[in-house]
PDB file of N, CA, C and O in Angstrom, chain B, residues numbered from 101:
ATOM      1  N   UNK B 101     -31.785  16.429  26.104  1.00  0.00           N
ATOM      2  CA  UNK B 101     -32.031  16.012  24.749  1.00  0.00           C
ATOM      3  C   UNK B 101     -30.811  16.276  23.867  1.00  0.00           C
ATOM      4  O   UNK B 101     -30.428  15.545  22.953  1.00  0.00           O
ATOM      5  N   UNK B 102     -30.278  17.369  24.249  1.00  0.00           N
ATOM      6  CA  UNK B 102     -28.971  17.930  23.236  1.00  0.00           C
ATOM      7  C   UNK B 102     -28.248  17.218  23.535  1.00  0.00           C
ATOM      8  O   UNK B 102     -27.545  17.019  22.545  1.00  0.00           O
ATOM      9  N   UNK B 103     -27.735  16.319  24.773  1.00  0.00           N
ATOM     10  CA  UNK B 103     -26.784  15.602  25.645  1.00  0.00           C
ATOM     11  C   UNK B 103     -26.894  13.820  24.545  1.00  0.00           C
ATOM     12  O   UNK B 103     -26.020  13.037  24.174  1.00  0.00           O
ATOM     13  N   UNK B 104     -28.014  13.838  24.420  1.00  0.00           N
ATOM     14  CA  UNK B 104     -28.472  12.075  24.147  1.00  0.00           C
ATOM     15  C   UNK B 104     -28.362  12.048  22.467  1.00  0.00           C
ATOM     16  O   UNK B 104     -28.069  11.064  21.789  1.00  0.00           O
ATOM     17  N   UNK B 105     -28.743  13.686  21.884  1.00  0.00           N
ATOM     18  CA  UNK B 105     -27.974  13.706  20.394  1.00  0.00           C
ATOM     19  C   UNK B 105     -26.802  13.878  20.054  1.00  0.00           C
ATOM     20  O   UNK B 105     -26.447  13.657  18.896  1.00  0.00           O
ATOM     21  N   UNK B 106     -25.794  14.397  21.191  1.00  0.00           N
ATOM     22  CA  UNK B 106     -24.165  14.575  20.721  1.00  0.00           C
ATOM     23  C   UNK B 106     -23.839  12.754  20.943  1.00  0.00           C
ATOM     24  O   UNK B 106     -23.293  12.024  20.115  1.00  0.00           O
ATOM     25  N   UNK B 107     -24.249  12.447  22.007  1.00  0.00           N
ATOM     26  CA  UNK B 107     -23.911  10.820  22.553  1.00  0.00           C
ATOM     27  C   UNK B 107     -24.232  10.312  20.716  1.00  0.00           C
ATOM     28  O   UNK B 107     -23.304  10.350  19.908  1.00  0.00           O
ATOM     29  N   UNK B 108     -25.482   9.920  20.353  1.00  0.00           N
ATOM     30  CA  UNK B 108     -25.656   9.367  19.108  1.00  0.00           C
ATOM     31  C   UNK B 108     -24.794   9.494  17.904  1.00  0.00           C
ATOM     32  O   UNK B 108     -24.172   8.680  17.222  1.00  0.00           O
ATOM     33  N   UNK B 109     -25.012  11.170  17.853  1.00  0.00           N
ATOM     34  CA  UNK B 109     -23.788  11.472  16.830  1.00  0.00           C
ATOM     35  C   UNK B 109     -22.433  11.083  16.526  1.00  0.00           C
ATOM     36  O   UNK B 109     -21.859  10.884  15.455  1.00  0.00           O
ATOM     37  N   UNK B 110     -21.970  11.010  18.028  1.00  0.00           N
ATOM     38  CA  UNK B 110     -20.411  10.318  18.638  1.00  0.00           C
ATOM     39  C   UNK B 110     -20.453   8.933  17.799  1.00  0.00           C
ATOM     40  O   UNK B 110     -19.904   8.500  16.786  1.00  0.00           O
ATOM     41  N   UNK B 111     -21.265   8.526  18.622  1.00  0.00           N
ATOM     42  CA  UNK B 111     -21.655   6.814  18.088  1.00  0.00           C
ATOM     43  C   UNK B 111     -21.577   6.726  17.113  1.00  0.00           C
ATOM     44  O   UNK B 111     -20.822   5.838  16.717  1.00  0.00           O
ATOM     45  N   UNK B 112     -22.278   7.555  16.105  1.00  0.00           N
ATOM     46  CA  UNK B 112     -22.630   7.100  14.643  1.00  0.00           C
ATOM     47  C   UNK B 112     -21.186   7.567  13.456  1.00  0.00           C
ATOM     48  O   UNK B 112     -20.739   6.982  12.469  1.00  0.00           O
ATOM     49  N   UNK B 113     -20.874   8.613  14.000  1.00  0.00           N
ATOM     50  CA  UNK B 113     -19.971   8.863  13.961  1.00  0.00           C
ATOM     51  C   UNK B 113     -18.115   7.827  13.891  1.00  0.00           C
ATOM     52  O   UNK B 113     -17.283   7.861  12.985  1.00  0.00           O
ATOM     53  N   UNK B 114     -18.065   7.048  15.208  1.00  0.00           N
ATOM     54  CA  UNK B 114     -17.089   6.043  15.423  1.00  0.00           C
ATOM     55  C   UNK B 114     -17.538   4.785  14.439  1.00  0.00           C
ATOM     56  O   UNK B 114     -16.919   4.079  13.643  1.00  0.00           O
ATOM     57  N   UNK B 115     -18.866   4.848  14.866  1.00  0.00           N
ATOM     58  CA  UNK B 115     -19.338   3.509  13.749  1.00  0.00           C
ATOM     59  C   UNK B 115     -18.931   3.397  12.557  1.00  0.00           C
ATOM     60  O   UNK B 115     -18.425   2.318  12.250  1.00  0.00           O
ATOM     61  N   UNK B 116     -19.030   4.493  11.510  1.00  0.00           N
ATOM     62  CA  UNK B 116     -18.888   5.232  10.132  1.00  0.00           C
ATOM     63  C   UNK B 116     -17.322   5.008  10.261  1.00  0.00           C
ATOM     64  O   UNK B 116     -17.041   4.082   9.500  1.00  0.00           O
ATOM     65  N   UNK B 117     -16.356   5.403  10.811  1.00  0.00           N
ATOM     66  CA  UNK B 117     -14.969   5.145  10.961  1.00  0.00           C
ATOM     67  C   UNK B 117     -14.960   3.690  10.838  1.00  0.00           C
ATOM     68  O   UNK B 117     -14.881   3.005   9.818  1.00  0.00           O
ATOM     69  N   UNK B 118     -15.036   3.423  11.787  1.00  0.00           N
ATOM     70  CA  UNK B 118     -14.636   1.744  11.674  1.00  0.00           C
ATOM     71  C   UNK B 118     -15.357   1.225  10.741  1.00  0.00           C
ATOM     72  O   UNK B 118     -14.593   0.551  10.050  1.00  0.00           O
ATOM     73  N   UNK B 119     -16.514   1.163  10.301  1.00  0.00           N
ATOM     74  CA  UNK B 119     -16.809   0.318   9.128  1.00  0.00           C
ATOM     75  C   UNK B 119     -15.905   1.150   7.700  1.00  0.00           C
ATOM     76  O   UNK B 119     -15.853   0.408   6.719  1.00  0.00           O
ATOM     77  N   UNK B 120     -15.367   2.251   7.539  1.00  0.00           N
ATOM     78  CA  UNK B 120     -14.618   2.677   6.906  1.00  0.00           C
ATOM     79  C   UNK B 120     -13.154   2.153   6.998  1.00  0.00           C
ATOM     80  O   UNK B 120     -12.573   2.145   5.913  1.00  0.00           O
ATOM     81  N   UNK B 121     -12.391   1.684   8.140  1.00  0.00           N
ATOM     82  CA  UNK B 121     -10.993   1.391   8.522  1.00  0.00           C
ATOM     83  C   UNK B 121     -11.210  -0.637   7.940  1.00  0.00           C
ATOM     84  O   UNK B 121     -10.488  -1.387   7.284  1.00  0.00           O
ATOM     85  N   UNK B 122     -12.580  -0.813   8.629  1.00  0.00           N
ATOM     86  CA  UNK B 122     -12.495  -2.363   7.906  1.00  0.00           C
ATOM     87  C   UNK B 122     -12.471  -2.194   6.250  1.00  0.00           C
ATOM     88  O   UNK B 122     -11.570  -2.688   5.572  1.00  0.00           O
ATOM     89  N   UNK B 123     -13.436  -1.528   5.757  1.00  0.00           N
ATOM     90  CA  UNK B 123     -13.460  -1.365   4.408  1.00  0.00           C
ATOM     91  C   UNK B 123     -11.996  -1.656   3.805  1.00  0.00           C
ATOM     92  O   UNK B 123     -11.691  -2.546   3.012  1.00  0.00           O
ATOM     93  N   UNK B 124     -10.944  -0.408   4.543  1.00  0.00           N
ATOM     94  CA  UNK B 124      -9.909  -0.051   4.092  1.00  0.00           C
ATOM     95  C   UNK B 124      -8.701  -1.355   3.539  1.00  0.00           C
ATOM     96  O   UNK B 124      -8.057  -1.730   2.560  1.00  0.00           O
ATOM     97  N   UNK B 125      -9.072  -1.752   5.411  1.00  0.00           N
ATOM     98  CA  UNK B 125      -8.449  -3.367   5.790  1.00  0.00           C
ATOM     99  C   UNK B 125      -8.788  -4.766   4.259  1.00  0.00           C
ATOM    100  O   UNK B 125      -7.991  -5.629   3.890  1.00  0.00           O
ATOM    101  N   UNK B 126     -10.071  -4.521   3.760  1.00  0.00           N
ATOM    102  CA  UNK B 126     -10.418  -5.407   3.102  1.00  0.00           C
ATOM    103  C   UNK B 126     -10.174  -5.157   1.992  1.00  0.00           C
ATOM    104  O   UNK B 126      -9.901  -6.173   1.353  1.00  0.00           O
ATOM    105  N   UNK B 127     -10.141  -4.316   1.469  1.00  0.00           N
ATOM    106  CA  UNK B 127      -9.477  -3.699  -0.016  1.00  0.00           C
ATOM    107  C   UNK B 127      -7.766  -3.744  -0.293  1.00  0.00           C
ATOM    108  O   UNK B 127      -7.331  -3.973  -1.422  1.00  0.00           O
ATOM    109  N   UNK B 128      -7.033  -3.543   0.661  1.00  0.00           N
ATOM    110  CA  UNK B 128      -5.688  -3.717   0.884  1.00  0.00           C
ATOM    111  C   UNK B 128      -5.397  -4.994   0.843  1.00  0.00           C
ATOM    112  O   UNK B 128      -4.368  -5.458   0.353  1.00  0.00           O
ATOM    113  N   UNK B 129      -6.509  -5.773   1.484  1.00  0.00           N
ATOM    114  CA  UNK B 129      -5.945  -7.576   1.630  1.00  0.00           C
ATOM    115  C   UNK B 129      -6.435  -8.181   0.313  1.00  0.00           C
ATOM    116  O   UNK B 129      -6.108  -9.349   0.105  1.00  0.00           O
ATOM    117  N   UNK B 130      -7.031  -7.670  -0.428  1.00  0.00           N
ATOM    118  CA  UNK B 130      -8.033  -8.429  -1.721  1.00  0.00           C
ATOM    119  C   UNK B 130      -6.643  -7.476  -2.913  1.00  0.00           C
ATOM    120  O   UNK B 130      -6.232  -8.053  -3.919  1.00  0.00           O
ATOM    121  N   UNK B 131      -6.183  -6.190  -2.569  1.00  0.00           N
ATOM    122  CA  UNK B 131      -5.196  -5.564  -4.003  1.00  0.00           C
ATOM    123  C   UNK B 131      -4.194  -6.360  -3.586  1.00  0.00           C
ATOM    124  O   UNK B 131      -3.436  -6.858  -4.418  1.00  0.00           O
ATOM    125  N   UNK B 132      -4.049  -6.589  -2.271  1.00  0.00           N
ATOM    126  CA  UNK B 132      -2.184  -6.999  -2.449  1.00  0.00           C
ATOM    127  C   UNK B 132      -2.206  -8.136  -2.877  1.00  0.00           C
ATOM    128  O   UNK B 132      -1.082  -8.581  -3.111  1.00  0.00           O
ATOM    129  N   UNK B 133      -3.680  -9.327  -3.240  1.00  0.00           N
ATOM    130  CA  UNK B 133      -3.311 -10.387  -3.760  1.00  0.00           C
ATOM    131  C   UNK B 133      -3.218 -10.308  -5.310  1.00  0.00           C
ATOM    132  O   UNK B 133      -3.002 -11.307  -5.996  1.00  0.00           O
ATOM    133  N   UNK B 134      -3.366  -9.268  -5.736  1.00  0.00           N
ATOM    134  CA  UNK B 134      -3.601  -9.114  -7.110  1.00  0.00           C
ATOM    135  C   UNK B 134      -2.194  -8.479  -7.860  1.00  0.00           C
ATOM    136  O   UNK B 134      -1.799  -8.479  -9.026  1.00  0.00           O
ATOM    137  N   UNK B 135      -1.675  -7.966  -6.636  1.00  0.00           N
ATOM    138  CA  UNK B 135       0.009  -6.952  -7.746  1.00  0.00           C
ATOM    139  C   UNK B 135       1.346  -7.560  -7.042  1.00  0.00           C
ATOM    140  O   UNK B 135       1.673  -7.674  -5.861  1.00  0.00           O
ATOM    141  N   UNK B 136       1.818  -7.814  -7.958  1.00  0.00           N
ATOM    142  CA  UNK B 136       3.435  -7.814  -7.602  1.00  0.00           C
ATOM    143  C   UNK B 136       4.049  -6.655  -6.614  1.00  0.00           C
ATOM    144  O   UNK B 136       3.472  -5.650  -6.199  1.00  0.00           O
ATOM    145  N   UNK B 137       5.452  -7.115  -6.351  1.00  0.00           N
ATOM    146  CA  UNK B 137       5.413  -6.219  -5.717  1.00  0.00           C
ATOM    147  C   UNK B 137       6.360  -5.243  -6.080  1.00  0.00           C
ATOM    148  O   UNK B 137       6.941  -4.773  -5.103  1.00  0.00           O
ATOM    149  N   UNK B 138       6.787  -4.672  -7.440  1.00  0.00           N
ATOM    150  CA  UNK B 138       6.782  -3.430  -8.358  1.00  0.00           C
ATOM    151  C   UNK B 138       5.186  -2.735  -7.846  1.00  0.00           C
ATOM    152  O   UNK B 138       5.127  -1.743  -7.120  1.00  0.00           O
ATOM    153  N   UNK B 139       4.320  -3.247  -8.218  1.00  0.00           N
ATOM    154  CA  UNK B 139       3.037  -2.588  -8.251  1.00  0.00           C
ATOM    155  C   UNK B 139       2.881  -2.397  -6.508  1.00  0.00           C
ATOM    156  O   UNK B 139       2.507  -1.294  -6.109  1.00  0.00           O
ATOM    157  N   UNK B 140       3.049  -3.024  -5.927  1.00  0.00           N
ATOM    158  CA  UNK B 140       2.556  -2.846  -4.239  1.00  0.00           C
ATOM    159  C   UNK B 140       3.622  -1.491  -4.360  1.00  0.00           C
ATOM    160  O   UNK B 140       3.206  -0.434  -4.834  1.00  0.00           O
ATOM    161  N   UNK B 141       4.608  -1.596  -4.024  1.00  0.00           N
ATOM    162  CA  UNK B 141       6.033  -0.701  -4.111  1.00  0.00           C
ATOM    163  C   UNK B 141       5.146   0.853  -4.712  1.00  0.00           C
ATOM    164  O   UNK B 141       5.157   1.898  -4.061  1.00  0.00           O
ATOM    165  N   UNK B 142       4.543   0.713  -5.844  1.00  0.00           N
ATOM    166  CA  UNK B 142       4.481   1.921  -6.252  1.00  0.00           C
ATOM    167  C   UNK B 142       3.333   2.664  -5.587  1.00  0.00           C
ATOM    168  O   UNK B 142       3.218   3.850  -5.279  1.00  0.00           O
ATOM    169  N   UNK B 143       2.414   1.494  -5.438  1.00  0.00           N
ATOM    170  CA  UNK B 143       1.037   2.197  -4.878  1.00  0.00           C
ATOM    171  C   UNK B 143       1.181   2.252  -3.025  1.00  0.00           C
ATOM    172  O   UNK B 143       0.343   2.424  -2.140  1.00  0.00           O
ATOM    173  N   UNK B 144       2.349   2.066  -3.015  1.00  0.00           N
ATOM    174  CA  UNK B 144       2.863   2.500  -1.358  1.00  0.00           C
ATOM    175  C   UNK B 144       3.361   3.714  -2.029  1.00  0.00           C
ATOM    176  O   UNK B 144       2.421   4.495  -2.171  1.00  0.00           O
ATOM    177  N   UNK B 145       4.442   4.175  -2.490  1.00  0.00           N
ATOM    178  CA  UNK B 145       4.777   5.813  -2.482  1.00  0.00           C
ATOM    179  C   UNK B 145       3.702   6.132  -2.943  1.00  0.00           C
ATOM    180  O   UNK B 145       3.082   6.344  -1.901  1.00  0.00           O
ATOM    181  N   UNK B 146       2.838   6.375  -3.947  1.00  0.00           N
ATOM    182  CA  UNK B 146       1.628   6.945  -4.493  1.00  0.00           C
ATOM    183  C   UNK B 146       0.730   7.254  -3.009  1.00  0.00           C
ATOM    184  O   UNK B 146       0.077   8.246  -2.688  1.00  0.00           O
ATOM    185  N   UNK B 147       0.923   6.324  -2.474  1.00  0.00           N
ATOM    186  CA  UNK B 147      -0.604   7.009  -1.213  1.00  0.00           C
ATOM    187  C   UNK B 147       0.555   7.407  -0.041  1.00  0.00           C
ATOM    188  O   UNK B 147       0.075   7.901   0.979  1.00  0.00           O
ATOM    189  N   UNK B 148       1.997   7.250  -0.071  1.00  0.00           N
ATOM    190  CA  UNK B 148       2.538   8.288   1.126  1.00  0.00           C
ATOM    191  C   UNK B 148       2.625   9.828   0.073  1.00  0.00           C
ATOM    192  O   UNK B 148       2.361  10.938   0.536  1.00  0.00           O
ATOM    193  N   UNK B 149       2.972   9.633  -1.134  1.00  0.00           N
ATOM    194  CA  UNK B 149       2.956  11.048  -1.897  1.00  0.00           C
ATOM    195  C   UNK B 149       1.323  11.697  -1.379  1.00  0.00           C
ATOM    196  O   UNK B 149       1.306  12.719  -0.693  1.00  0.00           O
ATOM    197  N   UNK B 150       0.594  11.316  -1.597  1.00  0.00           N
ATOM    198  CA  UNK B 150      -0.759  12.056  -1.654  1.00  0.00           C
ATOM    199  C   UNK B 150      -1.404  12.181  -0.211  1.00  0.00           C
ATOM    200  O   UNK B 150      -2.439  12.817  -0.011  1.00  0.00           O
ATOM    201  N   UNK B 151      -0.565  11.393   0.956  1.00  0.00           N
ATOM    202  CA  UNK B 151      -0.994  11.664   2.264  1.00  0.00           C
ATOM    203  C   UNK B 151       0.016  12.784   2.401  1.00  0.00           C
ATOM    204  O   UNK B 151      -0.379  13.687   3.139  1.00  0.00           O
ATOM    205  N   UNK B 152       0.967  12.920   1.989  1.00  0.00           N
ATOM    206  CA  UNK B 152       1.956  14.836   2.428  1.00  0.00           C
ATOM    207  C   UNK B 152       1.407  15.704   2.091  1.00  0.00           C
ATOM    208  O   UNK B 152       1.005  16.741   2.619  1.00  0.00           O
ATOM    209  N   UNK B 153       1.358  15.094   0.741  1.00  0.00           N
ATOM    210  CA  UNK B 153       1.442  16.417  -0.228  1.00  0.00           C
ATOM    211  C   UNK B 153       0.043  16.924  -0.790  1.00  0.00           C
ATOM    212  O   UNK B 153      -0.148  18.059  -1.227  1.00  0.00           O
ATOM    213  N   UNK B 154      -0.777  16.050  -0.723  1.00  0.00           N
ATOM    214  CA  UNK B 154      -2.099  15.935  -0.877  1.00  0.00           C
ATOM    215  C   UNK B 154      -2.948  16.450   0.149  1.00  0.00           C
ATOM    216  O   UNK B 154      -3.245  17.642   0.237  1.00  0.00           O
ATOM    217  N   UNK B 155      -3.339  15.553   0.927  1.00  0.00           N
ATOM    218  CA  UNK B 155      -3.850  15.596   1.918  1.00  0.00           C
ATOM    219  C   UNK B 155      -4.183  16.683   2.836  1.00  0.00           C
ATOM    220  O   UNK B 155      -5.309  16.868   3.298  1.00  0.00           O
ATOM    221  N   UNK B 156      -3.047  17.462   3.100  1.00  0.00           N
ATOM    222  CA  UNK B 156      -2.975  18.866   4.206  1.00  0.00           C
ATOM    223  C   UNK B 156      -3.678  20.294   3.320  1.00  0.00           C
ATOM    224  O   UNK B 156      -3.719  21.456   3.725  1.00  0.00           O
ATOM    225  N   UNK B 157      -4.270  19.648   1.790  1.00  0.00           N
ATOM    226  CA  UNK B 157      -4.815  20.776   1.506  1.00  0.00           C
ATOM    227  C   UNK B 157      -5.829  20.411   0.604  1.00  0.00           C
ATOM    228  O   UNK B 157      -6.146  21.196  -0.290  1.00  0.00           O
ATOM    229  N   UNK B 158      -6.608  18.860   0.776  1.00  0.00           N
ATOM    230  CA  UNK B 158      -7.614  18.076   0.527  1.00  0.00           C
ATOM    231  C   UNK B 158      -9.054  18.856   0.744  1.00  0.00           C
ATOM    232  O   UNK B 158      -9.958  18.874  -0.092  1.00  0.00           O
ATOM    233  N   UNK B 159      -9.076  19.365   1.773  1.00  0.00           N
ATOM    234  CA  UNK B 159     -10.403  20.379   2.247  1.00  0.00           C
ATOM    235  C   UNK B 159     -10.466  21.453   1.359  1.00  0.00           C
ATOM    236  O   UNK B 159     -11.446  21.340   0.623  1.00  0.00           O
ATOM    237  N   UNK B 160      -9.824  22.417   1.148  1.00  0.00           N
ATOM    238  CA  UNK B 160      -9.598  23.692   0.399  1.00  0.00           C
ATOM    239  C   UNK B 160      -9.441  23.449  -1.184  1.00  0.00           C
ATOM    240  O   UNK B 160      -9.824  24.319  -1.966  1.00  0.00           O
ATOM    241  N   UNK B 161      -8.858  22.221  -1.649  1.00  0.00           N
ATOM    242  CA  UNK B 161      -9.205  21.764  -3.281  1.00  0.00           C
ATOM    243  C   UNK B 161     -10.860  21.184  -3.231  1.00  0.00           C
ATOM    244  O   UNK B 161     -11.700  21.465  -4.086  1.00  0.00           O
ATOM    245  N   UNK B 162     -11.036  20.553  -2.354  1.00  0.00           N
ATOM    246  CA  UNK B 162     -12.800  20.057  -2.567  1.00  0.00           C
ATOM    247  C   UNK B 162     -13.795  21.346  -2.570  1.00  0.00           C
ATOM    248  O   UNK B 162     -14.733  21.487  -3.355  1.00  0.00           O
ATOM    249  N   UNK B 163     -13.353  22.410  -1.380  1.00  0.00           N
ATOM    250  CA  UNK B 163     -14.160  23.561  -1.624  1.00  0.00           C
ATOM    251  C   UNK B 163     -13.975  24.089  -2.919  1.00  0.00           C
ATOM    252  O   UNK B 163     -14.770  23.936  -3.846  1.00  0.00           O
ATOM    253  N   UNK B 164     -12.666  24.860  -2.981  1.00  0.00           N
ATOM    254  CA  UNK B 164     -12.462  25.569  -4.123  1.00  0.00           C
ATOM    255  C   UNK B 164     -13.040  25.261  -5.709  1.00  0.00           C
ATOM    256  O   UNK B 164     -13.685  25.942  -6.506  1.00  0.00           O
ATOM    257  N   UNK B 165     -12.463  23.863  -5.747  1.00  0.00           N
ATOM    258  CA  UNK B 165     -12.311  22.647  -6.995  1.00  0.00           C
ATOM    259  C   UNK B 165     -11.330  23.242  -7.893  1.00  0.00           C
ATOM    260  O   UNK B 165     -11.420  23.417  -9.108  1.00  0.00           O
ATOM    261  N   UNK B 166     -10.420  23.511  -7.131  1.00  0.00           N
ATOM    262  CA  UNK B 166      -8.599  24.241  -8.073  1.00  0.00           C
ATOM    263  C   UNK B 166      -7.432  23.562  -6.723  1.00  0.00           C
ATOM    264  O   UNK B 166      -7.571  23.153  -5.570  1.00  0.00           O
ATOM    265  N   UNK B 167      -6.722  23.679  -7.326  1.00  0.00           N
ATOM    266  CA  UNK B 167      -5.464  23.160  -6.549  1.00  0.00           C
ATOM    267  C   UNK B 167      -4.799  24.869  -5.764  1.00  0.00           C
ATOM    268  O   UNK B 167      -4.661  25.924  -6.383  1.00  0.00           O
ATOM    269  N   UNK B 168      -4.532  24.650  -4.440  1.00  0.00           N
ATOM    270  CA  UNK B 168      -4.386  25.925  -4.117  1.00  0.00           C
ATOM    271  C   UNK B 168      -2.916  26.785  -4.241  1.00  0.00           C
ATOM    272  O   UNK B 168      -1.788  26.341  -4.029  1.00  0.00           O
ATOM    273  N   UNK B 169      -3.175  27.698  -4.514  1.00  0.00           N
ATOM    274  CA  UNK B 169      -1.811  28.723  -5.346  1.00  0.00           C
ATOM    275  C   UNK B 169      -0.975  28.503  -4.228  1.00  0.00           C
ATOM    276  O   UNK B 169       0.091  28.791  -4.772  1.00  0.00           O
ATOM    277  N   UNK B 170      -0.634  28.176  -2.953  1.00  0.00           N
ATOM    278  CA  UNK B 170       0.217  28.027  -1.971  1.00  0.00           C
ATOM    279  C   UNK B 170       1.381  26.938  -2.609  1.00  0.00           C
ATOM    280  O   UNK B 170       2.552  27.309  -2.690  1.00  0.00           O
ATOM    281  N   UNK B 171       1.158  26.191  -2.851  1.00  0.00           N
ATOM    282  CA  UNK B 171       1.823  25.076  -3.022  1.00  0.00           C
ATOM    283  C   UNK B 171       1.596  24.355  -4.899  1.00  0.00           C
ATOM    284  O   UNK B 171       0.438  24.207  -5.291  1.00  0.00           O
ATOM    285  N   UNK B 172       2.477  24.077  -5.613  1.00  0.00           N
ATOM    286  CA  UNK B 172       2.102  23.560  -6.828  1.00  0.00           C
ATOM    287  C   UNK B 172       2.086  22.172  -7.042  1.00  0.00           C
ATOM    288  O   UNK B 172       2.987  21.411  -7.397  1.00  0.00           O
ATOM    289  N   UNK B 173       0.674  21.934  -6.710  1.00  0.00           N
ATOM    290  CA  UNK B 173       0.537  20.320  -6.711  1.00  0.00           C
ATOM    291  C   UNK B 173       0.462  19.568  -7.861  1.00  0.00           C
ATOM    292  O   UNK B 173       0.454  18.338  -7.813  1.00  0.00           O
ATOM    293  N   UNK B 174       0.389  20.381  -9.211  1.00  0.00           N
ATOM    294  CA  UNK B 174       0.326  19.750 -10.876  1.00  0.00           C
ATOM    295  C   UNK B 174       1.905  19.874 -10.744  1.00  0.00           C
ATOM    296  O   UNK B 174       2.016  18.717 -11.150  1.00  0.00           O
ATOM    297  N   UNK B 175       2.969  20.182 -10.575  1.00  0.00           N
ATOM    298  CA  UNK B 175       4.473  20.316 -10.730  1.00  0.00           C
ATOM    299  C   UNK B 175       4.753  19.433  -9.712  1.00  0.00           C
ATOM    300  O   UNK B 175       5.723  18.839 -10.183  1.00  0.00           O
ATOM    301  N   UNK B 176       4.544  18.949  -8.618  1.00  0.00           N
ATOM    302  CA  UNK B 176       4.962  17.971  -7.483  1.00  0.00           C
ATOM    303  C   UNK B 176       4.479  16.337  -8.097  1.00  0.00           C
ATOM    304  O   UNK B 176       5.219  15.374  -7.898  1.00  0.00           O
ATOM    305  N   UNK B 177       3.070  16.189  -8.898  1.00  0.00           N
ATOM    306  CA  UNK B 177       2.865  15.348  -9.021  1.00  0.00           C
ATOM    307  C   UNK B 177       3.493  14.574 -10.308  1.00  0.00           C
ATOM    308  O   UNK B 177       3.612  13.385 -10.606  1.00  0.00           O
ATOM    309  N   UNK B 178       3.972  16.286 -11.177  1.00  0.00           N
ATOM    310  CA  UNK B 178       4.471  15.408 -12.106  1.00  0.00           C
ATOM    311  C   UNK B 178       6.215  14.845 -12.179  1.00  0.00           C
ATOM    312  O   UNK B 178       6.670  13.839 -12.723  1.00  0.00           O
ATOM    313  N   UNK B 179       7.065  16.164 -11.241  1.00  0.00           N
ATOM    314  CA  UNK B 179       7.906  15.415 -10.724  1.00  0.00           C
ATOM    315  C   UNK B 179       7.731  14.210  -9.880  1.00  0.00           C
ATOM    316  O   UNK B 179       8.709  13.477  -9.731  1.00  0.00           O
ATOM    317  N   UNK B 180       6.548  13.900  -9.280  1.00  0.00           N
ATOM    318  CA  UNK B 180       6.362  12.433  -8.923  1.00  0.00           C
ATOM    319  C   UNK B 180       6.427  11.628  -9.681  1.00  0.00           C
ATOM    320  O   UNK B 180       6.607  10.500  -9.223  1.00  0.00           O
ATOM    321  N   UNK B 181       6.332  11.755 -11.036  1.00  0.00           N
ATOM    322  CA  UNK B 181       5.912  11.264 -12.624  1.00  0.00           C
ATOM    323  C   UNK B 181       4.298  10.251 -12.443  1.00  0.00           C
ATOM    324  O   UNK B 181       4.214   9.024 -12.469  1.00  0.00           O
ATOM    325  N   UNK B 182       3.364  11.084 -12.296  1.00  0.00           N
ATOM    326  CA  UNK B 182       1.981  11.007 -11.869  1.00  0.00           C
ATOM    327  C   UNK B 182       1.230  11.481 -13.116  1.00  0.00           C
ATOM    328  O   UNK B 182       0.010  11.323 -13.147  1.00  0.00           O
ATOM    329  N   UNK B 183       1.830  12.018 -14.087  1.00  0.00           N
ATOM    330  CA  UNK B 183       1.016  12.544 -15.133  1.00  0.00           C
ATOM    331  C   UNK B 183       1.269  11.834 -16.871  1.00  0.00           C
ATOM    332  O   UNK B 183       2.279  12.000 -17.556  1.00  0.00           O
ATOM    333  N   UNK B 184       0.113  11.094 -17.232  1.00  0.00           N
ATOM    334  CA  UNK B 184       0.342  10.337 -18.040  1.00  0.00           C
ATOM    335  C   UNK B 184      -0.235   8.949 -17.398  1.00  0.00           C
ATOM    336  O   UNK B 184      -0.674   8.134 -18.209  1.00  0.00           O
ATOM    337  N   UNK B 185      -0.267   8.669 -16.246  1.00  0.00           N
ATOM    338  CA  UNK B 185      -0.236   7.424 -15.598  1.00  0.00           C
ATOM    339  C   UNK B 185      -1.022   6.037 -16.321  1.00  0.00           C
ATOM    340  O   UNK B 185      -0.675   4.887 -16.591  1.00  0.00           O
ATOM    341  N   UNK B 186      -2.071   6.720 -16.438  1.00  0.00           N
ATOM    342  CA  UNK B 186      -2.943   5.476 -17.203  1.00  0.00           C
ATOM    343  C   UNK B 186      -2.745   5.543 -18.678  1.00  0.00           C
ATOM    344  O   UNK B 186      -3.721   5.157 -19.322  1.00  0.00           O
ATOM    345  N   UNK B 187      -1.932   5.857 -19.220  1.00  0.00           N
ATOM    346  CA  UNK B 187      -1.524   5.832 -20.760  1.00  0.00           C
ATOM    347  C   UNK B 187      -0.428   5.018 -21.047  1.00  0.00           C
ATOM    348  O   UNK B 187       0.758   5.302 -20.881  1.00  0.00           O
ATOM    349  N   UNK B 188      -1.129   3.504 -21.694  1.00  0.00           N
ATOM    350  CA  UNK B 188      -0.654   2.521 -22.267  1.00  0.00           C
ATOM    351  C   UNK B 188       1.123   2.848 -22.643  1.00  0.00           C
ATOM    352  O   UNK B 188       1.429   3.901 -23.202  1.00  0.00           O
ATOM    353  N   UNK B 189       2.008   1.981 -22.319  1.00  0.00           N
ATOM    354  CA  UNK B 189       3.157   1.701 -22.311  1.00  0.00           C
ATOM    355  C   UNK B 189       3.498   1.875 -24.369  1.00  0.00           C
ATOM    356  O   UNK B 189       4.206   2.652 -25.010  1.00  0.00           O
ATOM    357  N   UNK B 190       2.870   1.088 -24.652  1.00  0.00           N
ATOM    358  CA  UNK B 190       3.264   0.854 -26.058  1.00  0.00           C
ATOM    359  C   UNK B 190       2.245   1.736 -27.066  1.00  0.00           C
ATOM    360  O   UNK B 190       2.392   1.690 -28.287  1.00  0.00           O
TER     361      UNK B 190
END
């Protein structure tokens, strides 16, 4: 019985991925028709910035809900110039 619930879990599990990786696939093909490519350009470094620098300590900010004292991710992001972002040009 424990054997035929890890099997399911597996399954449901890979399933949840891939309908997540298509998701991914379909959102990428529907933004890139929408931005130039200044805007593609930026929102490519923006998600390699936040897969380094982000990412490897994604688990421990969701527990915590603070950014962890190891590393200063409010000073990385804003030398990324990440802060301000959605505040109108003019």
């Amino acid at each position: 019985m424990q054997k035929l619930f890890a099997v399911r879990s597996v399954r449901s599990a890979i399933a949840k991925n891939l309908k997540f990786q298509q998701h991914q696939q379909a959102a990428a093909f529907s933004t890139s028709l929408l931005l130039d490519d200044t805007q593609k350009q930026f929102k490519e470094s923006v998600a390699k910035f936040a897969q380094e620098n982000i990412a490897p300590f994604a688990e421990k900010i969701d527990r915590t809900n603070s950014f962890p004292e190891e590393v200063n991710l409010w000073k990385l992001m804003g030398d990324f110039n990440l802060h301000g972002i959605t505040a109108p040009g003019n």
